[in-house]
C-alpha positions as CSV (number, residue, x, y, z in Angstrom):
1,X,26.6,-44.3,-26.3
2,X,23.4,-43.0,-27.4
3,X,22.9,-39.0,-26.2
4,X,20.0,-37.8,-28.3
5,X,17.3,-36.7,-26.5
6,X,14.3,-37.9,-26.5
7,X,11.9,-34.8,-26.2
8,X,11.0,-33.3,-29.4
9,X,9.7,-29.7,-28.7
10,X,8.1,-27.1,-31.4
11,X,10.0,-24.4,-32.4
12,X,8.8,-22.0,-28.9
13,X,10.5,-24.2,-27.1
14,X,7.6,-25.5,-26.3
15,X,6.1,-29.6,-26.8
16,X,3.9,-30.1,-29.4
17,X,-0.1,-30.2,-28.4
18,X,-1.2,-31.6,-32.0
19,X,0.4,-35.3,-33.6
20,X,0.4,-34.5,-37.4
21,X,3.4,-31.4,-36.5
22,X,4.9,-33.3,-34.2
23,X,5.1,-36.5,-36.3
24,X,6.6,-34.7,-39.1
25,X,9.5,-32.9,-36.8
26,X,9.8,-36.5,-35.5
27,X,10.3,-37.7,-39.2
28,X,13.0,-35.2,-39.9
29,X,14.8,-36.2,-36.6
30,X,14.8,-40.1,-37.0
31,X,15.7,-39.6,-41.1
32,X,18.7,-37.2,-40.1
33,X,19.8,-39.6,-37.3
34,X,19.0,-43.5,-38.6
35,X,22.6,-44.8,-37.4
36,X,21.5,-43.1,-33.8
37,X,17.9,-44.6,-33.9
38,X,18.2,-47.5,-36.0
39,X,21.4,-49.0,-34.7
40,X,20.6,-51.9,-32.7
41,X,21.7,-51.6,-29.5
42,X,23.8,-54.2,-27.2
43,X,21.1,-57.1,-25.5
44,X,21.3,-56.5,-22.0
45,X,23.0,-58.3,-19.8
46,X,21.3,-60.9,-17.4
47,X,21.2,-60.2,-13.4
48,X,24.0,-61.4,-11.6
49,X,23.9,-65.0,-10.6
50,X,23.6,-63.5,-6.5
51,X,20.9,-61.2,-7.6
52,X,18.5,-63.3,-5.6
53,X,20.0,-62.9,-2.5
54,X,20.0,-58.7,-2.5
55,X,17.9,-57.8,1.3
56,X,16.4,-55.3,-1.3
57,X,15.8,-57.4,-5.1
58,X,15.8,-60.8,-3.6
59,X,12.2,-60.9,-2.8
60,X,11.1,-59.5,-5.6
61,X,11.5,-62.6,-7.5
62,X,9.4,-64.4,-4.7
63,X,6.6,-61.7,-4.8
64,X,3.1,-63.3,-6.8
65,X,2.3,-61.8,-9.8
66,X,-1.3,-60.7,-9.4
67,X,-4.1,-61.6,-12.4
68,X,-5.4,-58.3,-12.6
69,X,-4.7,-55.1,-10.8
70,X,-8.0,-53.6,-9.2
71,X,-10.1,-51.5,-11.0
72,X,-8.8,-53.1,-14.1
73,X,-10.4,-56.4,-14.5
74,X,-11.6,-58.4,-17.1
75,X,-14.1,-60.0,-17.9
76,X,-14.0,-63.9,-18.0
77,X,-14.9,-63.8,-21.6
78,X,-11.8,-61.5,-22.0
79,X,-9.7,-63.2,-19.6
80,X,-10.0,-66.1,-21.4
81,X,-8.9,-64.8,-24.5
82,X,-5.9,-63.0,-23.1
83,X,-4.6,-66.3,-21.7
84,X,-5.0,-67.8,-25.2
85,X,-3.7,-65.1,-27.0
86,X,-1.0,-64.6,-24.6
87,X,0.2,-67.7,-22.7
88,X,2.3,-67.4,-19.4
89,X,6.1,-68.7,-19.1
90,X,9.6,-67.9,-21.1
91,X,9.3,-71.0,-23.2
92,X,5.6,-69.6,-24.8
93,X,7.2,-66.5,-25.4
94,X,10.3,-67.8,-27.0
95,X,7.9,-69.8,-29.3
96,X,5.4,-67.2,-30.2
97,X,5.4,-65.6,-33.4
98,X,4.2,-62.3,-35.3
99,X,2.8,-62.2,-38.7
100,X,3.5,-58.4,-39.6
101,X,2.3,-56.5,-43.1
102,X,3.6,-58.2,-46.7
103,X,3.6,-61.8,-45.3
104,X,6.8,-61.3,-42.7
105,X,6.4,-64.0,-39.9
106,X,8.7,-63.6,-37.3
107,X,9.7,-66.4,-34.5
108,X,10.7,-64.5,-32.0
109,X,9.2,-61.5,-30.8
110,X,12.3,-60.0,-29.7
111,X,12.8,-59.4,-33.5
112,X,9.4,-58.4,-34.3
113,X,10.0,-54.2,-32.9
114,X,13.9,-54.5,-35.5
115,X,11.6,-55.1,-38.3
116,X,8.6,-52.6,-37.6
117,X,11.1,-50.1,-36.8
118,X,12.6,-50.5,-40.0
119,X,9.5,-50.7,-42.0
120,X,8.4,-47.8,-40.6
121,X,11.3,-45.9,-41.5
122,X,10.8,-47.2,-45.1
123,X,7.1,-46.2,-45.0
124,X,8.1,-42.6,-44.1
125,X,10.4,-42.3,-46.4
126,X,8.0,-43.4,-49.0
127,X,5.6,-40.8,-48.1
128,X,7.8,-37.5,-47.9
């Protein structure tokens, strides 16, 4: 089981107000722990197969999903383009793809944050 913790704070015990210091502490973490941070993790497990009737959960999978939350819409030039970009329903997401850096295409995005974890590590490493 995973314990590290995942607040980094400076050296007065105190969290970092600036990126560059933080991001190399962060760097020195993650390089002295890449079994902890790197390992991938179990999938999770799906909801039980009564999930839907819990008084509390059940209607949560009932409940409409709303377009846009207010305050926060977009325009239908945007909208648009979001729908395009990403499509509603399980089966568009188990077919999308993501083209990342060096010509890597991956199939499923569930595999895309493995590789750009991984990538970044070897990028850091490359630059200390």
């Amino acid at each position: 089981m995973n314990t590290l913790s995942p607040v980094l704070l400076f050296s007065v015990c105190t969290t970092f107000q600036v990126y560059s210091p933080y991001q190399r502490n962060w760097i020195g973490v993650l390089n002295s722990n890449l079994i902890d941070y790197l390992d991938e993790f179990p999938s999770p497990k799906p909801n039980p197969s009564t999930i839907r009737e819990n008084n509390v959960l059940g209607p949560l999978f009932d409940a409409d999903v709303p377009m846009s939350v207010h305050g926060f819409e977009l325009d239908p030039e945007e909208t648009a383009n979001m729908v395009k970009i990403w499509p509603a329903g399980t089966s568009s997401a188990k077919e999308a793809s993501v083209t990342l850096g060096e010509g890597i295409t991956i199939k499923h995005l569930s595999d895309a944050l493995s590789v750009l974890v991984h990538q970044s590590a070897r990028d850091a490493a490359r630059s200390s």
